[in-house]
SEFIZA-3560 file (N, C-alpha, C; in Angstrom, 3 decimals):
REM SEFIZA-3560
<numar><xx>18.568</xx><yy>-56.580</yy><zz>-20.170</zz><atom>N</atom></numar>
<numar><xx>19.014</xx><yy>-55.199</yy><zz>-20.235</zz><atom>CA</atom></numar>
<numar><xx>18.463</xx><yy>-54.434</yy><zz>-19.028</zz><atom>C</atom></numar>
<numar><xx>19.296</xx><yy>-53.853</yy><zz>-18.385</zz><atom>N</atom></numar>
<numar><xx>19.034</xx><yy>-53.130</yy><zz>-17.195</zz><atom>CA</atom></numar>
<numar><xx>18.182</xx><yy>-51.497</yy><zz>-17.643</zz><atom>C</atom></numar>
<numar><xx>16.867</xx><yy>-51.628</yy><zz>-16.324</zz><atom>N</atom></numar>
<numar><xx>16.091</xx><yy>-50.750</yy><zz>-16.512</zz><atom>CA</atom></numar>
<numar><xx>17.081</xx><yy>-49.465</yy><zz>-16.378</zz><atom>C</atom></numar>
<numar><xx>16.852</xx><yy>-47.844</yy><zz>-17.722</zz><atom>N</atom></numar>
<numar><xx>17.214</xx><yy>-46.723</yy><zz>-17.188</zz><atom>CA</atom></numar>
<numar><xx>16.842</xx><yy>-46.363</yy><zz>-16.132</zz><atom>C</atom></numar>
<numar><xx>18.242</xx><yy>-45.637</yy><zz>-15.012</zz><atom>N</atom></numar>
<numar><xx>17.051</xx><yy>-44.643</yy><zz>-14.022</zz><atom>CA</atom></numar>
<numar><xx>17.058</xx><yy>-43.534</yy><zz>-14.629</zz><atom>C</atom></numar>
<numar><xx>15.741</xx><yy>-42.691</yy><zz>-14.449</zz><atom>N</atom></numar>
<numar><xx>15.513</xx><yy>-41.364</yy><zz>-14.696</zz><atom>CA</atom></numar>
<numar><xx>16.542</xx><yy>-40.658</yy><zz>-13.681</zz><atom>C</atom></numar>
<numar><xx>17.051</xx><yy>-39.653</yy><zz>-14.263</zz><atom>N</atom></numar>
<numar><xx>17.747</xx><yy>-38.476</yy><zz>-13.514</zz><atom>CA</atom></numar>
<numar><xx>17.222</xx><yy>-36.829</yy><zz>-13.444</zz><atom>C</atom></numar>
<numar><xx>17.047</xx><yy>-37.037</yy><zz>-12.629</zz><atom>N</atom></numar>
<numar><xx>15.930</xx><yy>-35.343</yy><zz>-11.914</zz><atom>CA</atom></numar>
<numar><xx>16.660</xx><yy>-34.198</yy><zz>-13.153</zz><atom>C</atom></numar>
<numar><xx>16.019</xx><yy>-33.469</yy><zz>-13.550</zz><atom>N</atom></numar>
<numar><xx>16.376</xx><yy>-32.297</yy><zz>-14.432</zz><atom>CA</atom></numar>
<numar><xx>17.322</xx><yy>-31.357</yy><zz>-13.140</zz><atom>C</atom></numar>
<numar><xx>18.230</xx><yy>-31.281</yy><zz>-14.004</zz><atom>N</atom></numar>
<numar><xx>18.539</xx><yy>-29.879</yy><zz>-12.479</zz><atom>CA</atom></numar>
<numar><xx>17.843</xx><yy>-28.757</yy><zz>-13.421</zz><atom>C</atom></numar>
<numar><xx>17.586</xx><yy>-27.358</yy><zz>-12.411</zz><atom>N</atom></numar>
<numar><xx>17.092</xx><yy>-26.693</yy><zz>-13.116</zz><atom>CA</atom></numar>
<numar><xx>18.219</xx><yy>-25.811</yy><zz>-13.546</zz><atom>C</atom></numar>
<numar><xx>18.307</xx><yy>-24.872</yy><zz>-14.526</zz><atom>N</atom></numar>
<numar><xx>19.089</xx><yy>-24.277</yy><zz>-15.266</zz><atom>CA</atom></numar>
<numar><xx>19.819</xx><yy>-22.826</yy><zz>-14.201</zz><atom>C</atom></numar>
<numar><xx>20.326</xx><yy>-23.095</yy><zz>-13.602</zz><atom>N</atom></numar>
<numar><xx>20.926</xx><yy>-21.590</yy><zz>-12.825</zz><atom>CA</atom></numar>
<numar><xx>20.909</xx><yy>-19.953</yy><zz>-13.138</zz><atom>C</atom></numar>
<numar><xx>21.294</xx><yy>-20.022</yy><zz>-14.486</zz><atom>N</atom></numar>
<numar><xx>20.687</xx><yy>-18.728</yy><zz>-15.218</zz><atom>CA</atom></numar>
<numar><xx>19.280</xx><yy>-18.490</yy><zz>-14.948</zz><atom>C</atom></numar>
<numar><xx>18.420</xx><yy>-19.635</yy><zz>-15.481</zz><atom>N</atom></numar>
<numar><xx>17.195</xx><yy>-18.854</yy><zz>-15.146</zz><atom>CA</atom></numar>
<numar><xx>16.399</xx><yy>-18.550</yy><zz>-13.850</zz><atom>C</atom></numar>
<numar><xx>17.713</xx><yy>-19.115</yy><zz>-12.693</zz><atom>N</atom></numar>
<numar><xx>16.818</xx><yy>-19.158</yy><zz>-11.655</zz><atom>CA</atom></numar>
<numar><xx>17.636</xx><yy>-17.610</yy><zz>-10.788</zz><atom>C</atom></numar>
<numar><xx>18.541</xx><yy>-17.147</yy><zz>-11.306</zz><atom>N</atom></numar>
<numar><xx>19.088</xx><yy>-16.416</yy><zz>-10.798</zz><atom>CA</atom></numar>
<numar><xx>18.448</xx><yy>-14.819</yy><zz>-11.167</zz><atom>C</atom></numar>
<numar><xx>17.918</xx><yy>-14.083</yy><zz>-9.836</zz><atom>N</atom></numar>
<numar><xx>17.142</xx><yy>-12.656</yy><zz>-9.671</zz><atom>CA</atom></numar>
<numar><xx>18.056</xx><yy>-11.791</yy><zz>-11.098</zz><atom>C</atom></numar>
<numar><xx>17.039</xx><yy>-11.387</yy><zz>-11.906</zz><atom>N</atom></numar>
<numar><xx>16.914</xx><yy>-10.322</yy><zz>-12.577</zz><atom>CA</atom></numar>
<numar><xx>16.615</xx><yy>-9.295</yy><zz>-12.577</zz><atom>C</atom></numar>
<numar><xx>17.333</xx><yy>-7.748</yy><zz>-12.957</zz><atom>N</atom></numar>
<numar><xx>16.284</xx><yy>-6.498</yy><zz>-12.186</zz><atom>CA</atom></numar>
<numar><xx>15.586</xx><yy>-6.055</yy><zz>-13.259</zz><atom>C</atom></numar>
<numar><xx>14.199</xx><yy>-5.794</yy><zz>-13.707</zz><atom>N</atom></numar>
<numar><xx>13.460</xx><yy>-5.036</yy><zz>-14.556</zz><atom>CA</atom></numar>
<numar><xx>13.802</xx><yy>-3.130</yy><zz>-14.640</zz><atom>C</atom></numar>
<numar><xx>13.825</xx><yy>-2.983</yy><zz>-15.428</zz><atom>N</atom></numar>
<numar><xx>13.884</xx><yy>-1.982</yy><zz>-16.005</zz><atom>CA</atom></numar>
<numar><xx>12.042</xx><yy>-0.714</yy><zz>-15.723</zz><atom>C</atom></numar>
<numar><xx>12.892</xx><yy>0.308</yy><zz>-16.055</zz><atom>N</atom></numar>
<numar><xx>11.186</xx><yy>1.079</yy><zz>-15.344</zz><atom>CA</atom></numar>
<numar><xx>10.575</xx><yy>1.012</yy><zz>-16.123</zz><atom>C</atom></numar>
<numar><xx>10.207</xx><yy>0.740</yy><zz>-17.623</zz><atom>N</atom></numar>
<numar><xx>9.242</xx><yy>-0.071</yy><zz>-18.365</zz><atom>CA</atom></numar>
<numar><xx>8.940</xx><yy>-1.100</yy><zz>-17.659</zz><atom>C</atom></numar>
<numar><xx>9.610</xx><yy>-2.153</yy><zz>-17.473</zz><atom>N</atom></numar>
<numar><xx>8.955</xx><yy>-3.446</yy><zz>-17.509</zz><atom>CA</atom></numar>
<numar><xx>8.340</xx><yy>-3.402</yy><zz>-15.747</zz><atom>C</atom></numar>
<numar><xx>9.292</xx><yy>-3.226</yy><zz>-15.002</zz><atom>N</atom></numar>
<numar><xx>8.653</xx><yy>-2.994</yy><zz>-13.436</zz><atom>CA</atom></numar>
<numar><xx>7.210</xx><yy>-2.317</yy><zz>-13.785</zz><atom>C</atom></numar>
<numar><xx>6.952</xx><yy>-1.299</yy><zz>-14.553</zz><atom>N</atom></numar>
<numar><xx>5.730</xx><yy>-0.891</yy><zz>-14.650</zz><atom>CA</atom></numar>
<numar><xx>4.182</xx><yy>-2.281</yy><zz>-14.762</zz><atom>C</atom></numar>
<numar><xx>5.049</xx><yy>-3.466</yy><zz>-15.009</zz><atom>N</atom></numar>
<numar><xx>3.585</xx><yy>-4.504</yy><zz>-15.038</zz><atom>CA</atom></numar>
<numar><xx>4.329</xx><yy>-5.885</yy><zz>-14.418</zz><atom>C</atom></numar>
<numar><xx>5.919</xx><yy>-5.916</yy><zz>-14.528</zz><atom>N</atom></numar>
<numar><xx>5.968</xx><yy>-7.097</yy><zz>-12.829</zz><atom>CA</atom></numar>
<numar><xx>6.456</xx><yy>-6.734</yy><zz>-11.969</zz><atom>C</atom></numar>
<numar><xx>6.537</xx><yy>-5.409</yy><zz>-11.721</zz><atom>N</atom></numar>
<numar><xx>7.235</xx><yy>-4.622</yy><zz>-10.114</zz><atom>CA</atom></numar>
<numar><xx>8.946</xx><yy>-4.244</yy><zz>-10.207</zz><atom>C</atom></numar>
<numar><xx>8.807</xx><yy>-3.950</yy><zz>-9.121</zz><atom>N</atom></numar>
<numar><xx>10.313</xx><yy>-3.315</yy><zz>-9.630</zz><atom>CA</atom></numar>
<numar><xx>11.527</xx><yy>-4.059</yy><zz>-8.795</zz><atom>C</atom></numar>
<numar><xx>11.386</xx><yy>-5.017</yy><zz>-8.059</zz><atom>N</atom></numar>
<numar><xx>11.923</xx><yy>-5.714</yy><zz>-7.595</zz><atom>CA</atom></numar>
<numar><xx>12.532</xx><yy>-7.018</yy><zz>-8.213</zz><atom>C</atom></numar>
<numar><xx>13.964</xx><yy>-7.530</yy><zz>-8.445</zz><atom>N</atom></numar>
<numar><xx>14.721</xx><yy>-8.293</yy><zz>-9.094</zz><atom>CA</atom></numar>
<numar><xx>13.914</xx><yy>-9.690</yy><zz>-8.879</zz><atom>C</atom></numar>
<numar><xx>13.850</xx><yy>-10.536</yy><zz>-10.031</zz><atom>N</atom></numar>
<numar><xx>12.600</xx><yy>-11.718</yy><zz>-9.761</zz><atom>CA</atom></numar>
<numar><xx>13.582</xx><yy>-12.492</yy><zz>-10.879</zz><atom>C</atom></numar>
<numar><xx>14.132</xx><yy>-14.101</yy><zz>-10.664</zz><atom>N</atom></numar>
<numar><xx>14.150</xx><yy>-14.660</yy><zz>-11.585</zz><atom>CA</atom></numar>
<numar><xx>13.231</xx><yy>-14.663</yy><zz>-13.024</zz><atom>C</atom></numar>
<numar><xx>14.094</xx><yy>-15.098</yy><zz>-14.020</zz><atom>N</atom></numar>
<numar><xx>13.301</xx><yy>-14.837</yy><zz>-15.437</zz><atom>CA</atom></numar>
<numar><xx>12.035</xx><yy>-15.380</yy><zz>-15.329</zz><atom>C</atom></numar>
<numar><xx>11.825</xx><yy>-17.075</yy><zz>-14.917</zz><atom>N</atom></numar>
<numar><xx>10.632</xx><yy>-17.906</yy><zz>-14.516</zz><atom>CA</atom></numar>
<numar><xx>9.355</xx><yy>-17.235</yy><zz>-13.773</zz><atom>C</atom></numar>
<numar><xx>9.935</xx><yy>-16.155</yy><zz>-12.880</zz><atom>N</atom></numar>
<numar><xx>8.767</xx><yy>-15.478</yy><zz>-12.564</zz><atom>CA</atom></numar>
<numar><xx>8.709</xx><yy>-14.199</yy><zz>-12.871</zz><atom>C</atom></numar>
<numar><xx>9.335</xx><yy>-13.510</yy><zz>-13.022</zz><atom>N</atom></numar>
<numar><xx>9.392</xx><yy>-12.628</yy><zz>-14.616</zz><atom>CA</atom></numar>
<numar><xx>7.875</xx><yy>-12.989</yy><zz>-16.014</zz><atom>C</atom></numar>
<numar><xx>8.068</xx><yy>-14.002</yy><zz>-16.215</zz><atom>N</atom></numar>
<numar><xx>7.455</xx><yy>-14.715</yy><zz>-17.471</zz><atom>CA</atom></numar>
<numar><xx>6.521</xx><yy>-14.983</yy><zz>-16.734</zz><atom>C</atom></numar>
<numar><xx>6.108</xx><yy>-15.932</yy><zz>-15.352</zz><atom>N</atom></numar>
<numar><xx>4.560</xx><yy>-15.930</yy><zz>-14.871</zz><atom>CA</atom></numar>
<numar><xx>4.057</xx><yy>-14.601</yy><zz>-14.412</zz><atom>C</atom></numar>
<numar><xx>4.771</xx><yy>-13.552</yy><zz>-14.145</zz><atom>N</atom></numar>
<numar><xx>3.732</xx><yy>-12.148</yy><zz>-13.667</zz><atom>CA</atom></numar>
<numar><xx>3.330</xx><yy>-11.858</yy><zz>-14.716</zz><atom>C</atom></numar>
<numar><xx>4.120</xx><yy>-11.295</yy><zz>-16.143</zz><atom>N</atom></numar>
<numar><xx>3.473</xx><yy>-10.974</yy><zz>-17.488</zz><atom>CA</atom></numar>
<numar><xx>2.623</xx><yy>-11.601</yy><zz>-17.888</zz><atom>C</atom></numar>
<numar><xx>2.432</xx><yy>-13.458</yy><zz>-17.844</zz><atom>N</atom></numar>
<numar><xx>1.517</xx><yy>-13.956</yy><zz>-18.527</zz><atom>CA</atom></numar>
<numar><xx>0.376</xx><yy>-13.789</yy><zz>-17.403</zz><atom>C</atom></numar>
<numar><xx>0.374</xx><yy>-13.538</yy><zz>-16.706</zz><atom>N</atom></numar>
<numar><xx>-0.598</xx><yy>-13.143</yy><zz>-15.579</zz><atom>CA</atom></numar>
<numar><xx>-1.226</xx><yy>-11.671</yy><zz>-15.759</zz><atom>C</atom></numar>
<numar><xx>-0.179</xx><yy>-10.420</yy><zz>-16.335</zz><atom>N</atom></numar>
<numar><xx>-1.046</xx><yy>-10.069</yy><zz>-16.673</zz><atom>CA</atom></numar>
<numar><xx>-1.819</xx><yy>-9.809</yy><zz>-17.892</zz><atom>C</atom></numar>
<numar><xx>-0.934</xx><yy>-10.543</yy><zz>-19.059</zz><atom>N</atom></numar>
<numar><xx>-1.845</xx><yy>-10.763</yy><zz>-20.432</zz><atom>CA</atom></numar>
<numar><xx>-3.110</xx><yy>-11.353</yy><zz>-20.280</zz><atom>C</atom></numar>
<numar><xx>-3.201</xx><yy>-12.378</yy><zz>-19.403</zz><atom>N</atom></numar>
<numar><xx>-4.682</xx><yy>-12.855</yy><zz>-19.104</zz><atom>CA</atom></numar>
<numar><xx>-5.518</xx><yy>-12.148</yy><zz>-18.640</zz><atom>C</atom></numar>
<numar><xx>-5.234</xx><yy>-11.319</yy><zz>-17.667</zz><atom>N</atom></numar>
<numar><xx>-5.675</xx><yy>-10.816</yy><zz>-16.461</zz><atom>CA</atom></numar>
<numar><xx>-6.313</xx><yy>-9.172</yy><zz>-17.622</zz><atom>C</atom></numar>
<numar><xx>-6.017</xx><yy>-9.000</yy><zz>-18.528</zz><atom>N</atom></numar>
<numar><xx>-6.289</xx><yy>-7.688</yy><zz>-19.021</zz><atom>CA</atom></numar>
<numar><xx>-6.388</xx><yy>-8.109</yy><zz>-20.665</zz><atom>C</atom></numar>
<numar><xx>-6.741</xx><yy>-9.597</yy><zz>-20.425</zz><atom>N</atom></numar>
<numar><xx>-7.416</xx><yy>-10.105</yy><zz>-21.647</zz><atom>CA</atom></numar>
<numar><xx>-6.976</xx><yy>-9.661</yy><zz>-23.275</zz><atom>C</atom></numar>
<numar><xx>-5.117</xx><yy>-9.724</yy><zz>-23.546</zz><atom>N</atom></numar>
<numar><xx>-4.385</xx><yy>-9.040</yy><zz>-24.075</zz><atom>CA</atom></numar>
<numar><xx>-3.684</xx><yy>-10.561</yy><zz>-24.851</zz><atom>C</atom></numar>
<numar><xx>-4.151</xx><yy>-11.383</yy><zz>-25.189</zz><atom>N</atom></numar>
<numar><xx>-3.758</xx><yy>-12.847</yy><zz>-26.149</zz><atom>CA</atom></numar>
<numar><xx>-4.967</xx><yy>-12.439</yy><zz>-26.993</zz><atom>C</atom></numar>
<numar><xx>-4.728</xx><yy>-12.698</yy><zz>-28.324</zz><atom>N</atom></numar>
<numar><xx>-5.735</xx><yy>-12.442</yy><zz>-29.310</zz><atom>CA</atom></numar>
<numar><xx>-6.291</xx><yy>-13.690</yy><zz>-29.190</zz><atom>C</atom></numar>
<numar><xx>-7.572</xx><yy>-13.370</yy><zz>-29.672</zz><atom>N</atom></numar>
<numar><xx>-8.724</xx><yy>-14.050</yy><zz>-29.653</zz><atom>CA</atom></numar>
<numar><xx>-8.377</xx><yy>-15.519</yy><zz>-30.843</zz><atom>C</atom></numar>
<numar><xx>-8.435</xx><yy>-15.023</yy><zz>-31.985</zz><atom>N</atom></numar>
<numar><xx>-8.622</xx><yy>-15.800</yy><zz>-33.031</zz><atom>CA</atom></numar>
<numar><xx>-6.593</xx><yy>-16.576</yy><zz>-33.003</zz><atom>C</atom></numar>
<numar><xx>-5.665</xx><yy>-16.110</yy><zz>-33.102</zz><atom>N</atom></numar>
<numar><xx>-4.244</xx><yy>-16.590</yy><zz>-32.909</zz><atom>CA</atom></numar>
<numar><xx>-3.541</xx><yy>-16.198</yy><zz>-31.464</zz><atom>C</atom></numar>
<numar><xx>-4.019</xx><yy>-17.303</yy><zz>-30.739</zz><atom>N</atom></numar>
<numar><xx>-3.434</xx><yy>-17.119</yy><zz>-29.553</zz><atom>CA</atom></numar>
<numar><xx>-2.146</xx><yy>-16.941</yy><zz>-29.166</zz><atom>C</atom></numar>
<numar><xx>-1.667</xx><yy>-17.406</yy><zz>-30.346</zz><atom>N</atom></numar>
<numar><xx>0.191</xx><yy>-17.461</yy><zz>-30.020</zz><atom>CA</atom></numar>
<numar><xx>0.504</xx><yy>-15.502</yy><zz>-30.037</zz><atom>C</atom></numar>
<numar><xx>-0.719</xx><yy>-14.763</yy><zz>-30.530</zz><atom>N</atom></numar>
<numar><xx>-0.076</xx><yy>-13.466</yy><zz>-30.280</zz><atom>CA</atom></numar>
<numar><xx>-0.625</xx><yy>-12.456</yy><zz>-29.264</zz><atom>C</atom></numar>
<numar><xx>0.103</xx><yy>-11.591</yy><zz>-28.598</zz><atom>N</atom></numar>
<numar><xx>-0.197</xx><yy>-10.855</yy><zz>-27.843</zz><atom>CA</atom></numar>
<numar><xx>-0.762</xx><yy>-9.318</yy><zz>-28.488</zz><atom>C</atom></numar>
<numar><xx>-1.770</xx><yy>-8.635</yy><zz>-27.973</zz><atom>N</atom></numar>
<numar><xx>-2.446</xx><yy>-7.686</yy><zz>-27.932</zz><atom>CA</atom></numar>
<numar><xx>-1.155</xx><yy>-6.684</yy><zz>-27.370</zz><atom>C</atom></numar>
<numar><xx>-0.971</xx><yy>-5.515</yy><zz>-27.387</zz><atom>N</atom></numar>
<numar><xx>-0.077</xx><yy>-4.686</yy><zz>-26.453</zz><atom>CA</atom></numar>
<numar><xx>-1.382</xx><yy>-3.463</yy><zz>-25.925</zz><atom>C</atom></numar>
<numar><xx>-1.690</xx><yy>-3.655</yy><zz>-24.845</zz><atom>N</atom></numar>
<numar><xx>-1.845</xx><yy>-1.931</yy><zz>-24.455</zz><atom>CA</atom></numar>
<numar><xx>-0.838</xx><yy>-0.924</yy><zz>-23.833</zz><atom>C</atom></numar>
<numar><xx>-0.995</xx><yy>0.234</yy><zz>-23.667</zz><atom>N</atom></numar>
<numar><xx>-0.148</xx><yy>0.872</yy><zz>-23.138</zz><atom>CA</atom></numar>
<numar><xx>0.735</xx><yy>0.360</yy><zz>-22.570</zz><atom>C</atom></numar>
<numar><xx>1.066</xx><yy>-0.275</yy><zz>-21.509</zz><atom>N</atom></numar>
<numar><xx>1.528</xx><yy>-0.754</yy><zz>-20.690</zz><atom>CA</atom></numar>
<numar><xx>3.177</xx><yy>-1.573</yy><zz>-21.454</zz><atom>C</atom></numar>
<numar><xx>2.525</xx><yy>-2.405</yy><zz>-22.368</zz><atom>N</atom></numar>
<numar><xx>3.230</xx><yy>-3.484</yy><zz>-23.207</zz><atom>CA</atom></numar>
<numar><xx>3.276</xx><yy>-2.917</yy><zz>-24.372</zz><atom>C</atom></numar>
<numar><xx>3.423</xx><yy>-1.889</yy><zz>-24.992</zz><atom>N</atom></numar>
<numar><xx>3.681</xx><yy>-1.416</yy><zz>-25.716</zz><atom>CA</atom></numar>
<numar><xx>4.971</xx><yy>-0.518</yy><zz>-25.772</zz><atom>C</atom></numar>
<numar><xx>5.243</xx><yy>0.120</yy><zz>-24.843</zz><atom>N</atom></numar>
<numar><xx>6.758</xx><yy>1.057</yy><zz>-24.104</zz><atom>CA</atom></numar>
<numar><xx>7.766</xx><yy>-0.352</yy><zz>-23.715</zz><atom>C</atom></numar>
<numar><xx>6.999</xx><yy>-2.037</yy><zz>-23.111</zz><atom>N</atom></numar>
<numar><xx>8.213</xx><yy>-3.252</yy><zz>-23.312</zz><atom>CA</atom></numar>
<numar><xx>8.227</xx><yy>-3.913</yy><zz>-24.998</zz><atom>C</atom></numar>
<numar><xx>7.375</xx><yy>-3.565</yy><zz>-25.713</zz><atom>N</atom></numar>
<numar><xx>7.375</xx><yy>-3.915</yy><zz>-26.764</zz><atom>CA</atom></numar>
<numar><xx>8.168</xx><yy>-3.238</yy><zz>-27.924</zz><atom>C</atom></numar>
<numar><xx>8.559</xx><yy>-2.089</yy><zz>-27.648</zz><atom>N</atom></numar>
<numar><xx>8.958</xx><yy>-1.216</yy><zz>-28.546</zz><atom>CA</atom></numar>
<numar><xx>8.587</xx><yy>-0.413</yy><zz>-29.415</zz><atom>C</atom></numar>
<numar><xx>7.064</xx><yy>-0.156</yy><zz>-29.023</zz><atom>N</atom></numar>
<numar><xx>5.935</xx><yy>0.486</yy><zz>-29.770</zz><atom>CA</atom></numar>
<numar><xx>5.131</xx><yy>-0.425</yy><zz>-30.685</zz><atom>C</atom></numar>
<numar><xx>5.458</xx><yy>-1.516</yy><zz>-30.470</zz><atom>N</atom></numar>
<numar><xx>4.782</xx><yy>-2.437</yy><zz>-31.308</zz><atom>CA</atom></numar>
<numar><xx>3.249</xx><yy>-2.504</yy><zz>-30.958</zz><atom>C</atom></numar>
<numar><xx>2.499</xx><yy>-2.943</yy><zz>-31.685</zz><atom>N</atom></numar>
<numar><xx>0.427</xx><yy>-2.885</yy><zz>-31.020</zz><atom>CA</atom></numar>
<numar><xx>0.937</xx><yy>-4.601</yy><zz>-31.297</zz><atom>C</atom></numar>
<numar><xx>1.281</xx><yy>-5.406</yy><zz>-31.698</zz><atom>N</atom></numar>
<numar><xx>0.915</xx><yy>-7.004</yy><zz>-31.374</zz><atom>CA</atom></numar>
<numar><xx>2.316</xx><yy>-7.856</yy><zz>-31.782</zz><atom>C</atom></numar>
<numar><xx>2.222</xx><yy>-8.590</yy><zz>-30.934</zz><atom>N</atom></numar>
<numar><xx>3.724</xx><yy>-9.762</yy><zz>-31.160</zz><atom>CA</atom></numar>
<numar><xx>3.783</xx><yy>-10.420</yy><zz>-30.933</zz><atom>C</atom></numar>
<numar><xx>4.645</xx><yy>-11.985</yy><zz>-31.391</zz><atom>N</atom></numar>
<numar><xx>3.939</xx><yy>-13.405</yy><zz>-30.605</zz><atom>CA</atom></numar>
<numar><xx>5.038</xx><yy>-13.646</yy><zz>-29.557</zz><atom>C</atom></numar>
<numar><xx>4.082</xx><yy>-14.335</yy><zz>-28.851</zz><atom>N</atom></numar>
<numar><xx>4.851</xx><yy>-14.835</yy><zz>-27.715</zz><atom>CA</atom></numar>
<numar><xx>6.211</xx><yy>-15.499</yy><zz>-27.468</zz><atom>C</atom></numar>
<numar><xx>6.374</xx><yy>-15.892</yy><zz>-28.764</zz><atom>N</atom></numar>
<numar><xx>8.283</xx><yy>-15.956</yy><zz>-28.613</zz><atom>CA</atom></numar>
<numar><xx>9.141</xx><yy>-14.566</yy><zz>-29.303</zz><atom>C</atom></numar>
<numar><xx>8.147</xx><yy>-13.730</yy><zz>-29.588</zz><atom>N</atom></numar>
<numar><xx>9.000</xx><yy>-12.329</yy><zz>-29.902</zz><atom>CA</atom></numar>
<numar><xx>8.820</xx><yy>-11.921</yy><zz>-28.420</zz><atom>C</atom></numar>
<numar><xx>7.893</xx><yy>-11.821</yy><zz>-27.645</zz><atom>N</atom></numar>
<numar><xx>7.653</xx><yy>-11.306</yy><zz>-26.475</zz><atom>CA</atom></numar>
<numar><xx>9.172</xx><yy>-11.629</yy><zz>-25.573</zz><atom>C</atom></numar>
<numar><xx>9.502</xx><yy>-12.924</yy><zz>-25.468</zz><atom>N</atom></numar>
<numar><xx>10.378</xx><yy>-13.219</yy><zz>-24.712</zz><atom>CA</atom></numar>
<numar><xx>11.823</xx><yy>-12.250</yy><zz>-24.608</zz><atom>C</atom></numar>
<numar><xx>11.784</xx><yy>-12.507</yy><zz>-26.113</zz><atom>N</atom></numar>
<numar><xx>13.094</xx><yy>-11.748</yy><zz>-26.612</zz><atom>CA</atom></numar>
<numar><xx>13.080</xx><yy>-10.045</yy><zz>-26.330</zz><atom>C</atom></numar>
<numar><xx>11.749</xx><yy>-9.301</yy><zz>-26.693</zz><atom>N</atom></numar>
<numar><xx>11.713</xx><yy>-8.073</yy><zz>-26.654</zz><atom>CA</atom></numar>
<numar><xx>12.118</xx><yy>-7.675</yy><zz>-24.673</zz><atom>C</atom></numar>
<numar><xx>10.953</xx><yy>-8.719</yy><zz>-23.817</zz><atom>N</atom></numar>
<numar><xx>11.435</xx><yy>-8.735</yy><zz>-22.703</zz><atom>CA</atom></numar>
<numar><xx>12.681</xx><yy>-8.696</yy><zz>-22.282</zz><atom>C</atom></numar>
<numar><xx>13.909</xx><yy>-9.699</yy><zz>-22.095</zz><atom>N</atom></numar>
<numar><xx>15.237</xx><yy>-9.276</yy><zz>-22.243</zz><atom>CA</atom></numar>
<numar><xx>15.672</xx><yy>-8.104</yy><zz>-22.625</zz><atom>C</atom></numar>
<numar><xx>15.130</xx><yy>-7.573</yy><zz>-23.162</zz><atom>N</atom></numar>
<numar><xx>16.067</xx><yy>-5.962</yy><zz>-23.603</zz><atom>CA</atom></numar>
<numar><xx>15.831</xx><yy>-4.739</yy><zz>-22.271</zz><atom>C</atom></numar>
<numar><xx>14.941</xx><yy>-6.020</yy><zz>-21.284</zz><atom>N</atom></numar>
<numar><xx>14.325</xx><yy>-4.717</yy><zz>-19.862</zz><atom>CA</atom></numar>
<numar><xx>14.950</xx><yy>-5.178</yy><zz>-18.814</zz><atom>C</atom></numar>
<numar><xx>15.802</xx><yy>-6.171</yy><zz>-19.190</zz><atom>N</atom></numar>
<numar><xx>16.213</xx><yy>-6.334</yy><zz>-17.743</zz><atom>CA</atom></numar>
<numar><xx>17.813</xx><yy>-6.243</yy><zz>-17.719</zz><atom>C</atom></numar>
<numar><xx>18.325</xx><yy>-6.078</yy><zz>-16.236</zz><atom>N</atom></numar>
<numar><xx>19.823</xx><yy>-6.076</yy><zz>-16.254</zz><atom>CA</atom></numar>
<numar><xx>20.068</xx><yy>-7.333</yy><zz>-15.480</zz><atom>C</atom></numar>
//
C-alpha cells in the first residue's frame, strides 16, 4: 500500500483577508484593517499584557474598561464568547 502524501493546509482566505475594527475595538488593536488572525493575536496580547484571563478558569476573560464597550457591558466571558462578541466590531 502506497505511502499517503501529506498535503500543505491552504490557509482559509476569509481569515486572511484585512478586516476594519470598529472605534470600540481599534481602541485595543488599532484602527487600521488587520486580518482576523491578527485581530485575535493583538487582543490576546493584550489580555495577557493587562493580566485580564482569570486566574482560577482560564478559559475566561476578565473585561476592563477597555473590553467591556467590545464586550457589550459584560465584566467576564469565555474565550469562545469573546470571538463571537468580537465580530460584531468589525466590517
Amino acid at each position: 500500500m502506497p505511502a499517503k502524501t501529506k498535503t500543505a493546509r491552504k490557509p482559509n482566505p476569509a481569515l486572511m483577508k484585512p478586516v476594519q475594527p470598529d472605534a470600540v475595538l481599534a481602541a485595543i488593536v488599532g484602527s487600521t484593517p488587520l486580518p482576523r488572525s491578527e485581530m485575535t493575536k493583538k487582543l490576546w496580547d493584550y489580555i495577557k499584557k493587562n493580566k485580564l484571563q482569570d486566574e482560577k478558569k482560564r478559559t475566561l476573560i476578565n473585561a476592563d474598561e477597555a473590553l467591556k464597550a467590545v464586550f457589550g457591558g459584560k465584566k467576564q466571558v469565555s474565550m469562545f464568547e469573546m470571538t463571537k462578541l468580537v465580530s460584531g466590531h468589525v466590517k
